[in-house]
C-alpha positions in Angstrom: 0.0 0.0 0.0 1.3 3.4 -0.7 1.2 6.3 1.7 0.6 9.4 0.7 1.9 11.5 3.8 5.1 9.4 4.4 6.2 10.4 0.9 5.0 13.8 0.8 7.0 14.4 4.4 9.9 12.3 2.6 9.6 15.2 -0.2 9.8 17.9 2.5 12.4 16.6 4.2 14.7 16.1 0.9 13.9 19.6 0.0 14.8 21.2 3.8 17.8 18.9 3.2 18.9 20.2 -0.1 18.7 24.1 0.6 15.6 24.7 -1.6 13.2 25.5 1.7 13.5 28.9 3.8 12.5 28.4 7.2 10.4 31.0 8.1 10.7 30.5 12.0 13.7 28.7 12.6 15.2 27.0 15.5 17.3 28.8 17.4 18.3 27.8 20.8 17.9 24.8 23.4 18.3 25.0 26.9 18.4 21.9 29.5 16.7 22.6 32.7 17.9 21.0 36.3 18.2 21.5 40.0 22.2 21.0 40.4 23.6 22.6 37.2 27.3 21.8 38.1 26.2 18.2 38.5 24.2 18.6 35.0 27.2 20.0 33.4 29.7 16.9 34.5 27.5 14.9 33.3 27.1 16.6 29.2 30.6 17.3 29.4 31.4 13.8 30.3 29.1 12.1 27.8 29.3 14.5 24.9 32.5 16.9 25.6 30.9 20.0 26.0 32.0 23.3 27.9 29.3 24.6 30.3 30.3 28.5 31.6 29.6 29.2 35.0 26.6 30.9 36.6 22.8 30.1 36.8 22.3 30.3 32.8 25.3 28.6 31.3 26.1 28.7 28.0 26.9 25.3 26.6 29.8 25.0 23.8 29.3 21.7 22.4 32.5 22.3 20.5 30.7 21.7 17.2 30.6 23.8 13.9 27.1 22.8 13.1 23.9 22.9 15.0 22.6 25.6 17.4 23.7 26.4 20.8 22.1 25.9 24.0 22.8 26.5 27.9 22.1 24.5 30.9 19.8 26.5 33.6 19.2 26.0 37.4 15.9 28.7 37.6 16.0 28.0 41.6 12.5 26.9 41.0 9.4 24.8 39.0 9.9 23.5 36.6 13.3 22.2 37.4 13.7 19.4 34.9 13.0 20.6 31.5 13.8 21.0 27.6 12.8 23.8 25.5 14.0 24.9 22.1 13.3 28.4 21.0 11.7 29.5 17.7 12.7 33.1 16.6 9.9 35.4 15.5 9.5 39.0 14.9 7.3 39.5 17.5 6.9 37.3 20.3 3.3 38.9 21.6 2.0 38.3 18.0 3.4 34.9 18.0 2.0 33.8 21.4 -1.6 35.2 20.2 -1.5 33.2 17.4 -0.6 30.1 20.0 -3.7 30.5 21.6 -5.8 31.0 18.6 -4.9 27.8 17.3 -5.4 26.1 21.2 -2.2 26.7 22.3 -1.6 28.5 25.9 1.0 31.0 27.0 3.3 29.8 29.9 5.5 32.8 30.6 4.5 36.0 28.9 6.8 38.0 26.9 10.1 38.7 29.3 12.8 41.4 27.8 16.3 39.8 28.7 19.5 42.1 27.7 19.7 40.0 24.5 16.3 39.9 23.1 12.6 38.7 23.9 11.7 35.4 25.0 8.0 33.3 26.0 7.2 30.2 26.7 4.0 28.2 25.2 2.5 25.1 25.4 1.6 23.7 22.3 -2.2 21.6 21.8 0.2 18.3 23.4 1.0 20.2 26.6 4.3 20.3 25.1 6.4 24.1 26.1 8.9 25.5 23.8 10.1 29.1 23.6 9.7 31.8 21.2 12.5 34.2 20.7 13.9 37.9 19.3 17.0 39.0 19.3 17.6 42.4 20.4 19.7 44.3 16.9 
């Protein structure tokens, strides 16, 4: 039997693949959540090599020249164990409205950080990722 969708996702993926799709919204950023981010750390760089800088929010350096980069946080709160990846927009109030249009529900509103704008969503699943702009 033939399926339609898995060779129309096949198609997508061969074109994202070959350079002939523009992402509109593109992946931009991970970040692993914990309680003991020094113990966390030990145990990426350990397993996978990577450099985890110091402090609350640490950047992670997975020594890698492809891929996007990430950090490991301790927030001091709930949720403690997490991961997010972040989708950049233009306009992360605009974005998170058209979340919960489509049944989607904002997590953490729209919080200015030195570097840009983040949010936080959960998607139709109950699944949360992030939404980000950078600051130019």
């Amino acid at each position: 039997m033939h399926d339609n969708m898995g060779s129309t996702q096949a198609g997508l993926i061969a074109k994202f693949y070959s350079g002939d799709a523009a992402m509109a919204h593109a992946v931009v950023h991970f970040e692993i959540g914990c309680k003991d981010k020094e113990k966390t750390s030990a145990f990426y760089a350990g397993v996978f090599g990577w450099t985890v800088d110091a402090g609350p929010m640490g950047m992670i350096n997975t020594g890698a020249g492809s891929g996007i980069q990430g950090h490991i946080a301790a927030l001091g709160h709930e949720p403690h164990q997490f991961t997010h990846f972040y989708i950049e927009t233009d306009d992360v109030a605009a974005s998170l409205k058209q979340v919960e249009a489509a049944g989607g529900k904002t997590v953490v509103p729209p919080v200015e950080i030195p570097s840009g704008t983040f949010a936080w969503f959960s998607d139709i699943e109950g699944n949360i990722v992030g939404l980000w702009k950078a600051k130019l």
